[in-house]
C-alpha positions as CSV (number, residue, x, y, z in Angstrom):
1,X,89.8,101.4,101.2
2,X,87.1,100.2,103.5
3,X,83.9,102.5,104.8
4,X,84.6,104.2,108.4
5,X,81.8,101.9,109.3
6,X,83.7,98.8,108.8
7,X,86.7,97.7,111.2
8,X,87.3,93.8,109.2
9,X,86.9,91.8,112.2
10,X,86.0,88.7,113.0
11,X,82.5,87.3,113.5
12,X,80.8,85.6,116.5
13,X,83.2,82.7,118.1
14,X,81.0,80.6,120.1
15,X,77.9,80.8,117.9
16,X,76.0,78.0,120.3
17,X,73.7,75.4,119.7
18,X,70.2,76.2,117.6
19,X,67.7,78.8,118.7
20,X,64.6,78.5,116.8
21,X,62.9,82.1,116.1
22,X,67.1,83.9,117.7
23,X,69.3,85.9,115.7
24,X,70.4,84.7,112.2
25,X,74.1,84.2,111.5
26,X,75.9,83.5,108.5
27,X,78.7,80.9,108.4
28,X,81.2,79.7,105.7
29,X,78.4,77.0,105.0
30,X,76.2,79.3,103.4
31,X,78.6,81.0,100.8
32,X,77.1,78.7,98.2
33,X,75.8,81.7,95.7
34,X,76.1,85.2,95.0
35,X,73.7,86.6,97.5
36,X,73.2,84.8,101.1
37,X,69.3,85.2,101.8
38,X,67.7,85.1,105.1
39,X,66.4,81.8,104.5
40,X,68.3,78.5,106.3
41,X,70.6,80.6,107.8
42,X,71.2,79.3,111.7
43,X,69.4,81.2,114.3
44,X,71.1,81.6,117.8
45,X,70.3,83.3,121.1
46,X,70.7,87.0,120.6
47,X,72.6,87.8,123.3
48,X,75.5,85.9,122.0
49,X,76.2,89.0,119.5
50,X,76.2,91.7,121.9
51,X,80.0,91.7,121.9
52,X,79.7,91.4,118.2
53,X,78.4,94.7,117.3
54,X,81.1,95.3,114.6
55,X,80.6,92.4,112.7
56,X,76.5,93.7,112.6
57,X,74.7,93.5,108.8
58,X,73.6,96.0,107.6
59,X,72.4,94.4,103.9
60,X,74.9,94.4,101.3
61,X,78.4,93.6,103.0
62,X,80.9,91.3,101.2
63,X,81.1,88.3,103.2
64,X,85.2,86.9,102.7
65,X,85.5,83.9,104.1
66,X,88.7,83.4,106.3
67,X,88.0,79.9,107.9
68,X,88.3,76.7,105.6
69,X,87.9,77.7,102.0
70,X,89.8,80.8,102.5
71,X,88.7,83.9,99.4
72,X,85.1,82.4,98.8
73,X,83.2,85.5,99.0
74,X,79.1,86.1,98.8
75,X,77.1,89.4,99.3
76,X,74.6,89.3,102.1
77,X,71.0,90.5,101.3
78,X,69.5,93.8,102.4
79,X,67.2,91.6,104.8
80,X,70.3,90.5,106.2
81,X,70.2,93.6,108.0
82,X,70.9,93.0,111.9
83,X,72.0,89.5,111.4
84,X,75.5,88.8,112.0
85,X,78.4,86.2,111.2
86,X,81.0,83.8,112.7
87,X,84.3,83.6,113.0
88,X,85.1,82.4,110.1
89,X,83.5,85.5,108.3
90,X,84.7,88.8,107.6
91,X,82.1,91.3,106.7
92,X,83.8,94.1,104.2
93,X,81.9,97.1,102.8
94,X,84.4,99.3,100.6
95,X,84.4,103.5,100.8
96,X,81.5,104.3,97.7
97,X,84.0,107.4,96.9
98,X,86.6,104.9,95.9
99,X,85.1,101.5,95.1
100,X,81.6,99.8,94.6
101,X,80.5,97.1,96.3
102,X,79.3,95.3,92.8
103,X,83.0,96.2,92.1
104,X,84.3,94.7,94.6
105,X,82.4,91.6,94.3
106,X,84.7,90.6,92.0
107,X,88.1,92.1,92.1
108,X,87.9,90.3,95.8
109,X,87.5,86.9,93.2
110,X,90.3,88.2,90.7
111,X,93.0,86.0,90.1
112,X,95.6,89.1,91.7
113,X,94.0,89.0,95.1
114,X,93.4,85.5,95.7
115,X,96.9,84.8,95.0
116,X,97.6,87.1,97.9
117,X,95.0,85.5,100.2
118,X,96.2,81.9,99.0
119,X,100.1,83.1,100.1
120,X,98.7,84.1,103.4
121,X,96.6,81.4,103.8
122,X,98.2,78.8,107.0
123,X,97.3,75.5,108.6
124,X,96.5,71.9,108.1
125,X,93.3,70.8,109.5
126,X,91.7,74.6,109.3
127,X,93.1,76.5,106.7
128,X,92.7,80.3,107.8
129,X,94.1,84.0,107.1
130,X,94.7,86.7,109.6
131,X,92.8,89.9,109.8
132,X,96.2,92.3,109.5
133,X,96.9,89.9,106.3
134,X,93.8,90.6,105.4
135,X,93.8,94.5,105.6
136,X,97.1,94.4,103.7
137,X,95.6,93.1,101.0
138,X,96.5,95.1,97.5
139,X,93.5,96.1,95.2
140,X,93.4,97.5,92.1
141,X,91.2,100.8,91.9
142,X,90.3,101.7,88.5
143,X,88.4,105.2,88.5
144,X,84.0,104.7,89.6
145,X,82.9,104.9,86.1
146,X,85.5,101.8,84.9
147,X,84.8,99.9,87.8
148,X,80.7,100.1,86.9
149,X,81.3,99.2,83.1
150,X,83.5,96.1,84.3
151,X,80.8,95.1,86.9
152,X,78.3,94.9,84.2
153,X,80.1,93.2,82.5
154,X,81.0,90.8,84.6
155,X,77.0,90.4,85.9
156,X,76.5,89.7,81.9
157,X,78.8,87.0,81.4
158,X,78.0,85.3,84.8
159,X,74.4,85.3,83.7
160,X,75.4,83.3,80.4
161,X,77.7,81.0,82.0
162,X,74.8,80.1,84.3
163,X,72.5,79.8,81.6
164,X,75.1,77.7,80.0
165,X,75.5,75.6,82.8
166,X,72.0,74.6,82.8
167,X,72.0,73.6,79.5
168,X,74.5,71.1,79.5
169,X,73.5,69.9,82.9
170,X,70.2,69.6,81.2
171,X,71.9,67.7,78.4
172,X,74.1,65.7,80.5
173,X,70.4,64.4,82.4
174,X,69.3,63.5,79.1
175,X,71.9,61.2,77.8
176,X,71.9,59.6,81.2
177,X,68.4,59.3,80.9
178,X,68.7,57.6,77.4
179,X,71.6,55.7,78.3
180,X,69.6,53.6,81.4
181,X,66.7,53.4,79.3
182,X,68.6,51.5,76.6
183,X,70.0,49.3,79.0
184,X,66.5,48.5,80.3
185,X,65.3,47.4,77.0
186,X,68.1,45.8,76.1
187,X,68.3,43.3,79.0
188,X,64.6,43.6,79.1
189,X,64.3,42.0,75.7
190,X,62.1,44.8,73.9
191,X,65.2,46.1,72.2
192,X,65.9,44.9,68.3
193,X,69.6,44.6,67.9
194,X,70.9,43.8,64.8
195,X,72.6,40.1,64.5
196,X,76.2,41.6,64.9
197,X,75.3,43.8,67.2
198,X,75.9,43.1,71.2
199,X,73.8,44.9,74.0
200,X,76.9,46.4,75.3
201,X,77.7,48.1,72.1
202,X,73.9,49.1,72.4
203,X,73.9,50.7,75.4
204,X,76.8,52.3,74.6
């Protein structure tokens, strides 16, 4: 189901030490959001990805992680392009005739596939899955025009859970806010507490 351009393989091994101005690499580290950007991404001497040239960006690759949290997958930028990724990254980028990448995004997340990479997943101290698992994998391929519509979708409702998100961390803030505040005043003195009323229940 992958493009002819993609062989799934592992990224760079030895990535080295810190090259300032070399070749950026993504690592499992930076799957944090959606879309891995350029910036704080590890540069290393070039010539450490010359044997690497499958595992190349080209901007817009799924990047599965297969090292540590196994199934956590991001997208990499368009100015990602020529970067590349260690070994605990595989880059994917699906055949367009049969799935999308925004598509694919999240059926790689769905509960059906990360079952299957959770059952291949091995080890103690390094949890990891094997790239012919990893090829074996079973998608579901709903025809182009489905697989937009659920995309969409998808975007939608990860937009308003994000939105939602901030809004109760915003609250949470708040009532921590209030709640030290109270306590100030309280043991400060500039609170008025009723006579039956402790600072504990107060503050609380």
């Amino acid at each position: 189901m992958v493009d002819e351009r993609c062989s799934l393989s592992y990224g760079i091994v030895q990535p080295g030490d810190e090259r300032p101005g070399g070749l950026p690499v993504v690592r499992p580290v930076n799957l944090t959001a959606k879309i891995v950007q350029l910036d704080g991404l590890k540069r290393i001497d070039a010539s450490l990805a010359e044997a690497y040239a499958r595992t190349k960006l080209q901007g817009g690759e799924l990047l599965l992680c297969v090292r540590g949290t196994t199934g956590t997958v991001s997208i990499a930028a368009d100015e990602l392009a020529g970067a590349n990724v260690t070994r605990g990254i595989v880059p994917v980028l699906f055949n367009s005739s049969l799935i999308t990448q925004q598509f694919g995004y999240y059926v790689l997340q769905s509960r059906g596939v990360q079952k299957q990479i959770r059952d291949k997943t091995y080890g103690a101290a390094l949890m990891q899955i094997n790239i012919r698992d990893l090829r074996e994998l079973l998608i579901p391929i709903p025809p182009l025009n489905e697989q937009e519509s659920i995309a969409n979708r998808l975007d939608m409702l990860s937009m308003e859970t994000s939105l939602l998100q901030d809004v109760y961390r915003n609250k949470l803030w708040d009532l921590q806010y209030l709640h030290q505040s109270l306590l100030q005043q309280a043991f400060s003195g500039e609170l008025n507490l009723p006579p039956s009323q402790s600072v504990k229940e107060a503050a609380e």
